[in-house]
C-alpha positions as CSV (number, residue, x, y, z in Angstrom):
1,X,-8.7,-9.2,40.9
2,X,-10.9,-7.1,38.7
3,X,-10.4,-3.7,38.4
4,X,-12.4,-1.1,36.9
5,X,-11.5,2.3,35.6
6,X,-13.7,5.1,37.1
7,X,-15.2,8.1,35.3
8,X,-15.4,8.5,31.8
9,X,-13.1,7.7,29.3
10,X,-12.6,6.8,25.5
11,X,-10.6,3.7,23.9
12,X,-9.6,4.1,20.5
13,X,-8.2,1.1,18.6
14,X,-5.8,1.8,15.2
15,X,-4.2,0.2,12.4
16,X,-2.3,1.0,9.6
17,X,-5.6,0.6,7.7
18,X,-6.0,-0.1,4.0
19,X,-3.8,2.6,2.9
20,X,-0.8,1.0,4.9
21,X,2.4,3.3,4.7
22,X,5.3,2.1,2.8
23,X,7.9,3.3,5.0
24,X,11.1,0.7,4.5
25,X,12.5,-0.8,1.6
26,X,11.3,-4.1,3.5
27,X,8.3,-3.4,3.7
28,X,8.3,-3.2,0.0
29,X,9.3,-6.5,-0.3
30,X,6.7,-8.0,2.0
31,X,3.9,-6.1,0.2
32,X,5.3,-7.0,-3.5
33,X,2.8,-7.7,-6.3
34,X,0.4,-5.3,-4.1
35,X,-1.3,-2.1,-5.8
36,X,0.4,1.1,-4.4
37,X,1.2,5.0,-4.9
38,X,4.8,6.2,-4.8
39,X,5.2,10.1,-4.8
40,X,8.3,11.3,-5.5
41,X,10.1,14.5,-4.5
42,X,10.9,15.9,-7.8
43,X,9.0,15.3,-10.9
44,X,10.1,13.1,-13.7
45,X,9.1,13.5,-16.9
46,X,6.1,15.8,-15.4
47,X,4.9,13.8,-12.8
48,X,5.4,13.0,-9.4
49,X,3.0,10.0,-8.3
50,X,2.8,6.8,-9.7
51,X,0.2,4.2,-9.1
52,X,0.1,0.5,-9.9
53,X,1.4,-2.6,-8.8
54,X,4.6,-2.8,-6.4
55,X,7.3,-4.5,-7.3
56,X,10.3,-6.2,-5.3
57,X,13.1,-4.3,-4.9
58,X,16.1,-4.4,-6.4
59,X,19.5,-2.6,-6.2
60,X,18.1,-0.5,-3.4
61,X,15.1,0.8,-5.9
62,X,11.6,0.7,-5.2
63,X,9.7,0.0,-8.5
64,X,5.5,0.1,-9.9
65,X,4.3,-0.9,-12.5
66,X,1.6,1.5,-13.8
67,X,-2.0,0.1,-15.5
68,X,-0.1,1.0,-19.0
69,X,2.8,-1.4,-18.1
70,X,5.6,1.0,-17.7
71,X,7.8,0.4,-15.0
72,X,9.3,3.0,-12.8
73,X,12.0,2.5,-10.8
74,X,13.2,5.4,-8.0
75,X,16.1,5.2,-5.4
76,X,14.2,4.6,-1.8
77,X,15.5,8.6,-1.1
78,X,13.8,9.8,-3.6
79,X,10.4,8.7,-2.6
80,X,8.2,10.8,-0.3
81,X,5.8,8.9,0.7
82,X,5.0,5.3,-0.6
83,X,1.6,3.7,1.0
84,X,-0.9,0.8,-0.4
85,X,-3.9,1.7,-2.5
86,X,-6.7,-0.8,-1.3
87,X,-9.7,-1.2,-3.1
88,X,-12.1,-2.8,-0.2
89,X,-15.0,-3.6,-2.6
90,X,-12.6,-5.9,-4.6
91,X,-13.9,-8.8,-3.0
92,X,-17.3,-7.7,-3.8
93,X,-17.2,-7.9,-7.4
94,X,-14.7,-11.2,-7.0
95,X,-11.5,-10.2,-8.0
96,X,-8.5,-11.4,-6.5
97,X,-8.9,-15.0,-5.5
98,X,-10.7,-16.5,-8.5
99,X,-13.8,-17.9,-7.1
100,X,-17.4,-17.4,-8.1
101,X,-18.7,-16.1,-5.2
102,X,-16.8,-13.1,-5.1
103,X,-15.0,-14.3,-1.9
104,X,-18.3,-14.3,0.1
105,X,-18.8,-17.3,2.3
């Protein structure tokens, strides 16, 4: 039996989207190798977020590497907020997989 909903109404559909929250050392793990943001609750050395690529976990420790190629390490209570940083034209200009049609096909 079909049904039908009467009146008006609006359906809205959601995601984590492209700037998925971290929210889990677990998480961390699945999304390793991955470009994100950590922000941190106190500074150190000056700063507070740190963006690059995620790496696995270890000893209870989210870590990024920065574009520089310093690692940072931070206890997963420390951390404030930790999400993905997505670039969605990447596939555009064909980085990430390797192939010459910039992942169009």
């Amino acid at each position: 039996m079909n049904q039908t909903v009467a009146g008006r109404y609006v359906l809205e559909v959601s995601s984590p989207g492209l700037d998925r929250p971290l929210r889990t050392l677990e998480a961390v793990e699945r999304f390793a190798g991955q470009r994100a943001v950590l922000t941190t609750l106190a500074a150190h050395d000056g700063r507070r977020h740190y963006e690059g690529v995620l790496l696995a976990p270890r000893d209870a420790r989210a870590g990024v590497r920065t574009d520089e190629g310093n690692e940072y390490w931070f206890a997963w209570a420390e951390i404030k907020d930790a999400h993905l940083k997505v670039d969605p034209w990447s596939r555009l200009r064909g980085a990430g997989d390797g192939r010459s049609d910039g992942g169009l096909r």
